[in-house]
Wavefront OBJ file of the C-alpha trace (Angstrom):
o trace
v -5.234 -7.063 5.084
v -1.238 -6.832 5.195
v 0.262 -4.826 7.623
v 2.234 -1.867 5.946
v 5.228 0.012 7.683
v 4.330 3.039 9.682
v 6.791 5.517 8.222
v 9.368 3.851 6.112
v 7.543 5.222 2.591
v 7.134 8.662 3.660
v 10.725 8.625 5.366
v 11.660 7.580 1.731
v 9.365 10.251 0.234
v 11.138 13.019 2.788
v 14.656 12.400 1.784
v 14.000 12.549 -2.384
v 12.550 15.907 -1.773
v 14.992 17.230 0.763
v 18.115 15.638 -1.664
v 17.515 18.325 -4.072
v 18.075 21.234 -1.427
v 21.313 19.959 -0.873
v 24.836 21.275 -2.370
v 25.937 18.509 -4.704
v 29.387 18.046 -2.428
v 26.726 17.074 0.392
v 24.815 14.591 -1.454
v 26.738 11.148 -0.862
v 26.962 11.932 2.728
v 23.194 12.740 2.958
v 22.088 9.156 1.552
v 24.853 7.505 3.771
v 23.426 8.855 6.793
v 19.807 8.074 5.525
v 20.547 4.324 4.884
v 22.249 3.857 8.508
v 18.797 5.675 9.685
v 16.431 3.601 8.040
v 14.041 1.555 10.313
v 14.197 -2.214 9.488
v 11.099 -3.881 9.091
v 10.464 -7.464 10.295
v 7.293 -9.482 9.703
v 6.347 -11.840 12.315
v 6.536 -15.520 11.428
v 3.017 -16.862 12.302
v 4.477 -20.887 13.139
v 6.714 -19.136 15.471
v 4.336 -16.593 17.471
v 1.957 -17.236 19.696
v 0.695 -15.047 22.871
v 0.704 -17.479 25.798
v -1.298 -17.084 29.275
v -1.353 -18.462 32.982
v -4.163 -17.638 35.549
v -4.044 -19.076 39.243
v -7.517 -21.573 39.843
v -8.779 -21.566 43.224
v -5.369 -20.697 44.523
v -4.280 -24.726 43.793
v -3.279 -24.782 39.938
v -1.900 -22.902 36.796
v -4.508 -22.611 34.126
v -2.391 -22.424 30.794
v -3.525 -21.664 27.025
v -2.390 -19.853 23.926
v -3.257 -17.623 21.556
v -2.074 -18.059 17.722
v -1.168 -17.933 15.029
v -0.674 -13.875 15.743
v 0.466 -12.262 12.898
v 2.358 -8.642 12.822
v 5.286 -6.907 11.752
v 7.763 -4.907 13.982
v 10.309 -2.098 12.803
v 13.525 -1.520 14.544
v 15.727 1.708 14.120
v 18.792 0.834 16.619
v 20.705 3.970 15.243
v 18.097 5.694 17.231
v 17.486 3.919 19.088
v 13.724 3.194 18.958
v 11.028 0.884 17.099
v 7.399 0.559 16.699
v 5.348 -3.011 17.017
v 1.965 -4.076 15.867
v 0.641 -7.470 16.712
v -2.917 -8.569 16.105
v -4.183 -11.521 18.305
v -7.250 -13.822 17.255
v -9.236 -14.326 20.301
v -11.425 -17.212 18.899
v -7.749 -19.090 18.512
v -7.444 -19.112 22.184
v -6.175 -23.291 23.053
v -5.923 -24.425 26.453
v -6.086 -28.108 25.185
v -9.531 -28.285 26.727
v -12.201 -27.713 23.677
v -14.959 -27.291 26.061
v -13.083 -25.089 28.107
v -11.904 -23.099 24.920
v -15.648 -22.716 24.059
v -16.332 -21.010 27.627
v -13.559 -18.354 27.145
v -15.000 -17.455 23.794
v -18.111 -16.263 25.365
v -19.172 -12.486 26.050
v -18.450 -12.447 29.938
v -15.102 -13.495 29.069
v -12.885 -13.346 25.662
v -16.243 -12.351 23.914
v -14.946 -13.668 20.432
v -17.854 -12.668 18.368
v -18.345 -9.123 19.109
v -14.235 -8.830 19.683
v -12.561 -11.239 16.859
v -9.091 -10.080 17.188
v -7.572 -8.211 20.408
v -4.035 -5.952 19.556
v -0.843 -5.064 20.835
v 0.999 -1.442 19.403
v 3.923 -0.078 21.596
v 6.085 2.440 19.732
v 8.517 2.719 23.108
v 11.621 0.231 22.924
v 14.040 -0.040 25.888
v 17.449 -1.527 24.693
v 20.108 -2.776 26.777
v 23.381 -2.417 24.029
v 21.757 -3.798 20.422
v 18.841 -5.898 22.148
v 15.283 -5.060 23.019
v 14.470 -5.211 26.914
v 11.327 -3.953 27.259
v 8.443 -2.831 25.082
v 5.663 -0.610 25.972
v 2.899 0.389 24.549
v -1.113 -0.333 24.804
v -3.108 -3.807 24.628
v -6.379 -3.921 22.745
v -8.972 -6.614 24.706
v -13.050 -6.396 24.479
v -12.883 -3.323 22.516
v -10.784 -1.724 25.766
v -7.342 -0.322 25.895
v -4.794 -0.259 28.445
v -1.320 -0.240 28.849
v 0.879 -3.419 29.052
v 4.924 -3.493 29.730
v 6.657 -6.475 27.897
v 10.050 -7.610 29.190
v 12.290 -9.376 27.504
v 13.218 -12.428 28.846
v 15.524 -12.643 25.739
v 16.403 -11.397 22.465
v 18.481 -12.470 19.379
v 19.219 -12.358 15.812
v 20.149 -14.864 13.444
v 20.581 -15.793 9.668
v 17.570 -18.529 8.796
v 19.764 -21.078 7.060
v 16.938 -21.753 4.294
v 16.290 -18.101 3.405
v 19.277 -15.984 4.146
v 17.799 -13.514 5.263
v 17.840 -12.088 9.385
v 14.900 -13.455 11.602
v 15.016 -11.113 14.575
v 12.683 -13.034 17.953
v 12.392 -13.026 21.718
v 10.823 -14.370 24.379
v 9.100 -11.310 26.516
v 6.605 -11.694 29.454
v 3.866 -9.159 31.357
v 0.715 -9.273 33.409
v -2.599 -7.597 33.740
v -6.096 -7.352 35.217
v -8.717 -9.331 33.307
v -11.279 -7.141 34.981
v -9.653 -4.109 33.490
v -11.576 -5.244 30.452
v -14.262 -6.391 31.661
v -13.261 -9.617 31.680
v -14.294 -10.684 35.486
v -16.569 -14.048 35.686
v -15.389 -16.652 37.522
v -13.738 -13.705 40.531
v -12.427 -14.053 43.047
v -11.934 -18.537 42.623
v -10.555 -17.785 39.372
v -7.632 -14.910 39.524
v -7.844 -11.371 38.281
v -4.051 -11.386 37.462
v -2.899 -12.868 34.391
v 0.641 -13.463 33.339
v 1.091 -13.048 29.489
v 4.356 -14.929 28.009
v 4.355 -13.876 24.136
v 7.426 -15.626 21.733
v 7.836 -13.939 18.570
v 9.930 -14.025 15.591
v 10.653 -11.828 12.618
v 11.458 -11.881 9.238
v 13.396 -9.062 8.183
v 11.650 -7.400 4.232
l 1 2 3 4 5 6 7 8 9 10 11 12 13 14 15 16 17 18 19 20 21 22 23 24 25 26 27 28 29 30 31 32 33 34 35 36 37 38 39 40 41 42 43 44 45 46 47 48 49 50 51 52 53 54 55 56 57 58 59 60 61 62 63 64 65 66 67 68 69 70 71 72 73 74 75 76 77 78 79 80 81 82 83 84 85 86 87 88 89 90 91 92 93 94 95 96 97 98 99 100 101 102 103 104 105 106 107 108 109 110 111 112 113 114 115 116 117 118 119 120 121 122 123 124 125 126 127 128 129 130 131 132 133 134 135 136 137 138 139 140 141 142 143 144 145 146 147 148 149 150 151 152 153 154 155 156 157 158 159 160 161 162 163 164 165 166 167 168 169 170 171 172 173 174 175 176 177 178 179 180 181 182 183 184 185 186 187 188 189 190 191 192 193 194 195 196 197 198 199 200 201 202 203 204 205 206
């Protein structure tokens, strides 16, 4: 099922009605300030986003995998500034570049793919430092349990995609949690409860 813009159609459905209220002088100023207002949707590029993880094993290695393709949109409004993102993560997808290994994270003590297909990410708080995003917050979906998950920005750009022409808007952000905050908690305490998330994104802007 596409993923549809939170507000930009009834934003759109706001200003026709409230147009008419207006004194005719008012008018062109009124849709000025409504275009500079208007929230600018990006959809996530699925060969370019992918939720990455790291979990200490018996306090010696790094256990690394990935997540992806994720698929998504975000919608900026730096006017406001503020912007709302929604991510949906396939937990079956999960690669550490171990098949065997992938096949024991899939199981119910741990990713539980079946019951739990996809996990999600929604944060509708944006920090900006000038025109870029720093930070997002907002809640992560895992085992059919919520909790809330900072993202920082390790960096953040726009550019022009030289085959479209059109903006792609991506970053590199990073953030950590509990596993055993959903439920998550086999393999404690030789296998850690903290795991770092490193998520790269990029958007296409509609």
């Amino acid at each position: 099922m596409p993923l549809l813009p939170r507000c930009g159609a009834r934003a759109r459905a706001f200003i026709a009605a409230g147009v008419r209220l207006l004194p005719a002088g008012l008018l062109a100023l009124a849709a000025a300030t409504a275009a500079r207002a208007e929230p600018v949707i990006y959809v996530l590029d699925p060969e370019h986003s992918f939720v990455h993880f790291e979990v200490l094993h018996f306090g010696t290695s790094t256990l690394r995998g990935r997540f992806g393709q994720i698929d998504g949109y975000v919608e900026l409004d730096r006017a406001a500034p503020g912007g709302w993102v929604s991510l949906r993560i396939p937990t079956a997808a999960v690669d550490t570049g171990m098949p065997a290994f992938d096949a024991r994270l899939r199981q119910s003590d741990l990713l539980a793919s079946e019951a739990y297909p996809l996990a999600s990410f929604v944060a509708s708080r944006f920090t900006f430092d000038g025109p870029k995003v720093s930070a997002l917050t907002g809640e992560l979906t895992l085992r059919g349990v919520r909790q809330g998950l900072e993202l920082r920005a390790l960096r953040f750009g726009c550019h022009t995609h030289p085959q479209l022409q059109r903006e792609v808007c991506g970053g590199d952000f990073e953030g950590e949690l509990n596993r055993a905050d959903f439920g998550a908690s086999f393999g404690m305490p030789f296998v850690a409860n903290r795991v770092r998330l490193r998520v790269q994104v990029e958007g296409i802007r509609q």
